[in-house]
Every structure is written in structure tokens, then in C-alpha cells.
N, C-alpha and C positions, 0 to 999 in steps of 0.2 A: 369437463370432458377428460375423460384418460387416455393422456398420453405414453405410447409406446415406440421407444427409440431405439433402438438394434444398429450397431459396428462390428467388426471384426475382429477387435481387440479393445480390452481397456484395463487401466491401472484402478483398482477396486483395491481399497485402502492400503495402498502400495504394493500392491501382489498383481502380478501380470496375469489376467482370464486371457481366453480365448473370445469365439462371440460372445456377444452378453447385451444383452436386450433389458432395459430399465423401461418402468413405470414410472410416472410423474401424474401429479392431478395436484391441482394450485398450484402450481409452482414447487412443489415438492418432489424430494423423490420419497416413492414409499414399496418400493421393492426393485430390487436387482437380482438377475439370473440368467441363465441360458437361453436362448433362443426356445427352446422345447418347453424349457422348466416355465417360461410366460410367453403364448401363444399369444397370434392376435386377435382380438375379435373383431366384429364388422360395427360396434359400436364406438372402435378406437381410432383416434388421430394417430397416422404412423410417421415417422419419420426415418430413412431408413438410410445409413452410412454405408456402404460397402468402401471396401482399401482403407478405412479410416479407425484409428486406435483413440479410444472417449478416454481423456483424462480427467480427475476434476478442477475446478475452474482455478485458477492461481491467486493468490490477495496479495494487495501491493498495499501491505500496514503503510508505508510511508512516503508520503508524494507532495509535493508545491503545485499544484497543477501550472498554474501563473508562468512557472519558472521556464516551462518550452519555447516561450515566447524569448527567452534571452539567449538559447542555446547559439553557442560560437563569440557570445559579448563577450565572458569573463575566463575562457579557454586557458589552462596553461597561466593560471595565475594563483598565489598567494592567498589565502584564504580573506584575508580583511581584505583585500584590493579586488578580489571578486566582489564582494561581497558590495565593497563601494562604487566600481566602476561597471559595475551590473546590476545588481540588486536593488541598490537605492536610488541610482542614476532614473532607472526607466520604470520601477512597479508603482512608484506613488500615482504617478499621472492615468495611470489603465482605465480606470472607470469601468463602471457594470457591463460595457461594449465590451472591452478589451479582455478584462477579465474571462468574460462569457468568451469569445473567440481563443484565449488559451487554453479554457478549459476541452471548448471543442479540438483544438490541436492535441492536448496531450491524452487526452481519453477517449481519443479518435484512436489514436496509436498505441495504447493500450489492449484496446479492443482487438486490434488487427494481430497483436502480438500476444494474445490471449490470457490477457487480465480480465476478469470479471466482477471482482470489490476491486476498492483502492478508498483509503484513507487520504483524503485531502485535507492537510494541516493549513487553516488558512488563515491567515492576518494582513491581508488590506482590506480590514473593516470600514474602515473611514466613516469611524464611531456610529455604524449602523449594520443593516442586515441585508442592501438590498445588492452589495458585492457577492455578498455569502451565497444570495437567492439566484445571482446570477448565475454561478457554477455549478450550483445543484440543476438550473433550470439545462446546461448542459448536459450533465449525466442522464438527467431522465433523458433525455431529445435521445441521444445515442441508447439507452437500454442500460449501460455499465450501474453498475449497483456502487455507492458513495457513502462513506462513512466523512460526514463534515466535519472535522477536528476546528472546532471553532475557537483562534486564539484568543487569550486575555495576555494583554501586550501595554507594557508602561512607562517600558524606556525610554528616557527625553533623548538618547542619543539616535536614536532610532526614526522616520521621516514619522509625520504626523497621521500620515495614514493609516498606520500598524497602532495608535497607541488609543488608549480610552484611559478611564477610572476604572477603577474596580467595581462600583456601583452600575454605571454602565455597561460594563461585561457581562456581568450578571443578568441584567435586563434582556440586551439582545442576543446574548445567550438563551438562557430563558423563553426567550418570544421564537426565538428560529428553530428551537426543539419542540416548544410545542404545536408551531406549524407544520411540523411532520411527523407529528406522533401517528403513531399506529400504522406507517408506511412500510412494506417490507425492503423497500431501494433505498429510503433515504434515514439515517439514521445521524444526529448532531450529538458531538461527545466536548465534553470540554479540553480545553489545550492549553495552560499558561505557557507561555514558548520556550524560558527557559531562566536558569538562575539570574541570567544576567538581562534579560529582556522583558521579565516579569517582578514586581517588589513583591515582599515576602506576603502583603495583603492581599496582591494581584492572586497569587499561588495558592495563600487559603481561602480565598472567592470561587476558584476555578474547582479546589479539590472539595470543599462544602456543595456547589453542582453535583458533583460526581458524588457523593456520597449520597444527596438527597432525590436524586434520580434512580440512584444504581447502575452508573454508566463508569467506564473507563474511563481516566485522565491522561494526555497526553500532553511528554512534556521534553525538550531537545535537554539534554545533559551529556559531557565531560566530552564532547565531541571534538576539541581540539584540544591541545594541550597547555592551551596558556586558560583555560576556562576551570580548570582544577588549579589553578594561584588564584585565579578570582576569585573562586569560591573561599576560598585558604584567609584574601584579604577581605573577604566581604564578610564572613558568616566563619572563618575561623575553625572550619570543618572542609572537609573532601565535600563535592556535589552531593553524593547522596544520602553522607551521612548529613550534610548541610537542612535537603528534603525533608530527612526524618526528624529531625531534629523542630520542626516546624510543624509534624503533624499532619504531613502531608505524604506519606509512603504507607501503601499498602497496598492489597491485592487488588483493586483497581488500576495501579498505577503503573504507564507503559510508559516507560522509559525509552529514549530514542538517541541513537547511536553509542554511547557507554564504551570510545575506543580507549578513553583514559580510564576507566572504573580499576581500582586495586584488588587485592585479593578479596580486603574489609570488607570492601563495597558490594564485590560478587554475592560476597559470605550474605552479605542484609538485604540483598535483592532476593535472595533464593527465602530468605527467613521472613521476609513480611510477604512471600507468593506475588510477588511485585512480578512484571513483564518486560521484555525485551524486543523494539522494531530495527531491525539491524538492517545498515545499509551498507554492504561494502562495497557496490559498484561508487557512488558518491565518496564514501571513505579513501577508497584509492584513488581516485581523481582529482578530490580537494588536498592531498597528503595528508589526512586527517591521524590516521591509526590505523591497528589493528584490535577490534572487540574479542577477546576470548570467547568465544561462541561454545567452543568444547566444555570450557571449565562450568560457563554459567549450565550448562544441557546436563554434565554428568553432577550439576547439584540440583536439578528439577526445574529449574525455573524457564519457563515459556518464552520461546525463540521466533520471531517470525521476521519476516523481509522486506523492506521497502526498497524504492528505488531513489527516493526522495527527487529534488528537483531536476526538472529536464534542462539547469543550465550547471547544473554539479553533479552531473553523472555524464548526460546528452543521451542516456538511452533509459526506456521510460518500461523494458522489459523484465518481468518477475521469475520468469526461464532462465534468464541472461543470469539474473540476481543468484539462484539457484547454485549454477558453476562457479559463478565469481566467487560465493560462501566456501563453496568446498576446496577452490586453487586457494585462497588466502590463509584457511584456515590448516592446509596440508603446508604450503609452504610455511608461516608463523613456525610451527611446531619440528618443520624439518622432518616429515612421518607424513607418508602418502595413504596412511590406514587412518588417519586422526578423524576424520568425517567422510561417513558415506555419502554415494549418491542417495540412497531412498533415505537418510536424515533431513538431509538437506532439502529434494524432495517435499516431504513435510514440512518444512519450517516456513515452504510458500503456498503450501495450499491448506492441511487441518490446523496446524498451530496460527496460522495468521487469523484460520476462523476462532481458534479461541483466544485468541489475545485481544480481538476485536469484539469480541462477545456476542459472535456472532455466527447463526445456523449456518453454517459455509464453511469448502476446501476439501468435504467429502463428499464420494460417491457412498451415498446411504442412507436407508428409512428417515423420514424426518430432516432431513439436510438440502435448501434449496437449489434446484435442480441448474445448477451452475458446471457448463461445460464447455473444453476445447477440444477440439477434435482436432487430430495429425492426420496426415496424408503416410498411408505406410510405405508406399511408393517411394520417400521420397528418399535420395541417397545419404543425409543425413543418420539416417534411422538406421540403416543397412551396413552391415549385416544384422537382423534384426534376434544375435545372441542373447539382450536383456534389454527389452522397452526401459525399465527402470532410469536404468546407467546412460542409454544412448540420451531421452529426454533431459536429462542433466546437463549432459558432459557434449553431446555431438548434434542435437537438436541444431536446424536450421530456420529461423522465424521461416523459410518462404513455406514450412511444411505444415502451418496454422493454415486450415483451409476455410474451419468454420469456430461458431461461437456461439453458446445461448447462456440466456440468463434467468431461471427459472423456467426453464424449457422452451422457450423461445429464441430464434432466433435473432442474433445483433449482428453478426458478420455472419456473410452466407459467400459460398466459393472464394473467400479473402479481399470478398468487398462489405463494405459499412451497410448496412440494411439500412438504418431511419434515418440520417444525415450525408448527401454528397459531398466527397472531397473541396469538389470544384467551390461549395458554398467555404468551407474551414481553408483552402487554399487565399479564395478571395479576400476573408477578413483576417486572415495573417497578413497577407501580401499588405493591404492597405493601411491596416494597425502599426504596421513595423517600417515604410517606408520612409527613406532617412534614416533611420538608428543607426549607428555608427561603433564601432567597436575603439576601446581606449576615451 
């Protein structure tokens, strides 16, 4: 059936319409226009927004889902002693419960804050698939659309949960991708985690996936700054020259976070069409860096956003992520012109779909009918001189009212449609009781 959705306003490939009334049928959109220019007919499903401006849907390239579960454990800490007295303290023991109940926490709140993809990088395999199955079996519950960034993880310093063989990466790799093949929601890309968390066989297992599927690799690089010496002491190269060096960089390959990458390194990201998942809300919170986001943009190479974990950030929002880009990236450089809002803009809704390789982030023929609707009402927006700038920079989460995901609805009046709180309240509540901070 053809669906026809009409608001008041919308951002239509970053250019503010007036009304503007879309078509959808599969889950697609396959034409946008005026209210006049696509009438209804009496054969059509309507949906109809009034006060409300359609943006398109936001993608969160980079997320732990797991990680909300720890949020307030590791606050206000040292990057290793997060990492120890949070991270590794309480994600071994989670199991497919726990896990699954994280996932309902953070792509609960996604939802509400109008994420509609989100890449979950995920490594507590615990040398199988049925952790992986559990967090997808979440997304689907809720409706959010999930890109499974499945790690291949080997470090013996690492708990035993997070590591496999190579062989066996490959395998349940392999098996959890083609469990969801031909899905338009669920989509498994490979993820060796990172220079220092994956051995150099782990990384050409995970990028030989990638290459023999045609899928994106994701992979954590130069993110603090004692991890460009390791690379220096391990492989005798800078991280990405390290990557290339190995046979494992190219236009598949999303690199994630890049706050230490050098000029070199910008230069050979932009030259093998290599990608970028920037997180600066997590960046500034762990004191990680600052990513050149400017330099790698005005050399072509594809920029998109994540939030990465809900206990290295604590907020799980791709709006948020949006401002955070453009204050960090104006202060960095000292020049409040260095990045726009509607760049920025982009780098969370069309670039995040094409870094993810995937039909999403615009409103447009052929592009899955993934959208958040604003309340124009609400005083955030107001004075409503440029949707563009105010969604950026003065957006208020309370003014997400609704939310669909190939034309349907997941959040409706800024409540959850297929999952209650009260359930995701429950099994946090229960999961976490005791944990203890320090």
C-alpha cells in the first residue's frame, strides 16, 4: 500500500520546504513534494503531521550498545581505569539477558532521541553468536534499524569474553551474516576492534570478510594518544600507515575515532577512499583528542558520527553529536566559520548512510523511508529564522515527538510504540542491582 505522510515543514536534502507531503510504499520513499504537487487518494494510507517539521532519520555510525548499562561506573576517569574499573569489571559476566536488556536501554533512547540506524560495534562474543543474536533480537523488538559491527577481538590482555581465533571469527562471523542476509533492518559488517586488540591475522580475517562480501570494515584506530607509540612499538609505522602496510586499507574501510591521525595519515585516508565514524561527544569526555574533521572533509573523504558508548559519552544522542562536531571543531581551529551547521547536519544523517553503505539519512526516491519529526512549537526551534541552524545548534530532545522507520512508526507522541519502559526499566533495574561504582 502507498503511503502518504504530509508536515509542515521539512529538511529535504538540507534545504528547508514548506509543507511537503512524501510518498513511501515498501519502506521506501519514492517521491517528495507539495501537498498539491502529491494529492491523496482514497486508496492511500495517510499519515498526517500538522506543527511538525520531517527531518531525515539521523545514523549513529558508532555505538557499544552494552556500554548504558555502565553509565555513571567509570565517570570522570582516565581512559585505562575506565576502561578497567568499568568496562572489564562488569561486561564479561552480562550474558545474552543482560546484554539483550542493554541493548533495550540504549536503543530505547536512541529511539526517543531520534536515531533511526546505529551501528553497534560489538565484542562480548563469548566465542559465539548467541550475544550478537541477542542485541539484534533487540533492535528488531523496538523497530530501530542495526548495522552489527561484529568484532574479531585476540588480545590475551583483554577478559576472555571479547577474544576468539581468527578461525573462529571468521566462522561466527560468517554464520550471523548469513542469518540475516537479505534483511532490510539488519545488516553484520566486520570489525577487528583495533591495532592493539586485534593480531595482524585477526585484521586480515576480518578485512578478507569484507572484501569477500562487499561490506564495510570497521576498525577503533589512533584514538588516544599513547596508541600511536604502540603502533610506532608494535608495526614500526603510525596506525594507519601501520593498516596499510598490512593490506588492509581501503575503500571499505571505516576507521573510527582518528583523534591522533597526522597530516600522512589524513593524506592516505582520503587516497585509498577509506571512511571516517567520528565521535566527539565520547572524545571530549574520555580526553581522548580532537579529529580534524575540517581537514579530512575539505580532502573528500567521508565523515559520519557516532556516539560510541553510553558509559564514554552518557548520552546516546546523534543531534547532540551534530553540535558537539561543529563547537569542537570551531573551537580546534579558533574560527567560528570552520564548520557549518547543515555540514555537520550531513555528516549525521546522508554521510553516515554512505559510510555505512547503506540506502539511509536522506529524504529521497529510493532511500528508506526513515524519519524524525520536531514539534515546531517548541521553544527550542523559535524563532524559527533557519530550521537548518536551530536543529543543530538549539534543538531540544523534548521537541522529538515522533519517529518511523521505513514509514512506520517506532515512537509515536515520544513514547516507544513496540517495547514499554516499565519492561527496559525492570531489567536494568534488576541486571544492575549492586554494581557499585570504583
Amino acid at each position: 500500500m502507498l503511503t502518504r505522510i504530509t508536515s509542515d515543514a521539512a529538511l529535504v536534502e538540507g534545504v528547508e520546504r514548506g509543507p511537503t507531503a512524501l510518498l513511501v510504499q515498501d519502506g521506501l520513499f519514492v517521491a517528495v513534494g507539495s501537498p498539491e504537487e502529491l494529492p491523496a487518494t482514497a486508496d492511500m494510507r495517510r499519515i498526517d503531521l500538522p506543527g511538525r517539521a520531517l527531518i531525515p532519520g539521523p545514523v549513529n555510525a558508532h555505538a557499544h550498545s552494552f556500554q548504558s548499562l555502565l553509565r555513571g561506573l567509570g565517570d570522570d576517569l582516565p581512559f585505562l581505569e575506565w576502561r578497567d574499573r568499568a568496562l572489564y569489571r562488569y561486561s564479561p559476566g552480562l550474558g545474552a539477558d543482560g546484554l539483550h536488556a542493554g541493548a533495550l536501554l540504549a536503543f530505547g533512547e536512541m529511539l526517543l532521541s531520534g536515531v533511526t540506524t546505529v551501528c553497534d560495534f560489538f565484542y562480548v562474543n563469548d566465542g559465539a553468536n548467541e550475544n550478537a543474536a541477542a542485541v539484534i533480537a533487540a533492535a528488531e523488538r523496538l523497530g530501530i534499524r542495526i548495522v552489527l559491527a561484529r568484532s574479531f577481538y585476540d588480545w590475551d590482555g583483554a577478559p576472555a569474553a571479547y577474544r576468539e581465533t581468527p578461525a573462529q571469527a571468521v566462522r561466527n562471523f560468517s554464520a550471523l551474516a548469513r542469518a540475516h542476509a537479505g534483511s532490510t533492518r539488519v545488516v553484520v559488517q566486520p570489525a577487528p576492534h583495533s591495532l592493539h586488540g586485534a593480531s595482524q591475522a585477526m585484521i586480515l580475517a576480518a578485512a578478507g570478510c569484507a572484501r569477500d562480501a562487499g561490506l564495510p570494515m570497521h576498525i577503533h584506530l589512533a584514538e588516544e594518544e599513547y596508541q600511536v607509540g604502540d603502533a610506532l612499538t608494535r608495526y614500526g609505522q603510525r596506525p594507519l600507515h601501520a593498516l596499510a602496510a598490512m593490506g588492509a586499507l581501503d575503500a571499505r574501510t571505516v576507521a573510527v575515532h582518528g583523534c591522533w591521525f597526522d597530516d600522512s595519515e589524513r593524506a592516505l585516508l582520503a587516497e585509498r577512499g577509506a571512511s571516517l565514524a567520528y565521535c566527539p561527544g565520547s572524545n571530549m569526555f574520555l580526553g581522548d583528542g580532537v579529529t580534524d574533521v575540517v581537514d579530512l572533509r575539505a580532502r573528500g573523504v567521508k565523515v559520519a558520527l557516532g556516539t560510541d558508548g553510553g558509559c564514554s559519552n552518557s548520552r546516546v544522542s546523534v543531534l547532540d553529536e551534530m553540535r558537539s562536531c561543529a563547537l569542537l571543531q570551531k573551537v580546534k581551529r579558533l574560527d567560528g566559520s570552520a564548520i557549518t551547521a547543515e555540514e555537520c547536519f550531513a555528516l549525521g544523517t546522508r554521510l553516515g548512510g554512505e559510510v555505512l553503505d547503506l540506502p539511509v539519512g536522506r529524504i529521497a526516491p529510493g532511500y528508506r523511508a526513515d524519519l524524525v519529526a520536531l514539534d515546531l512549537s517548541d521553544l527550542s526551534l523559535w524563532p524559527n529564522l533557519s530550521l537548518a541552524k536551530n536543529v543543530v545548534y538549539a534543538l531540544s530532545a523534548r521537541a522529538v515527538t515522533d519517529v518511523l522507520v521505513d514509514g512506520d512508526f517506532v515512537v509515536r507522541d515520544r513514547r516507544l510504540v513496540n517495547v514499554a519502559l516499565e519492561e527496559i526499566h525492570e531489567r536494568v533495574r534488576d541486571l544492575t542491582r549492586g554494581w557499585r561504582r570504583g
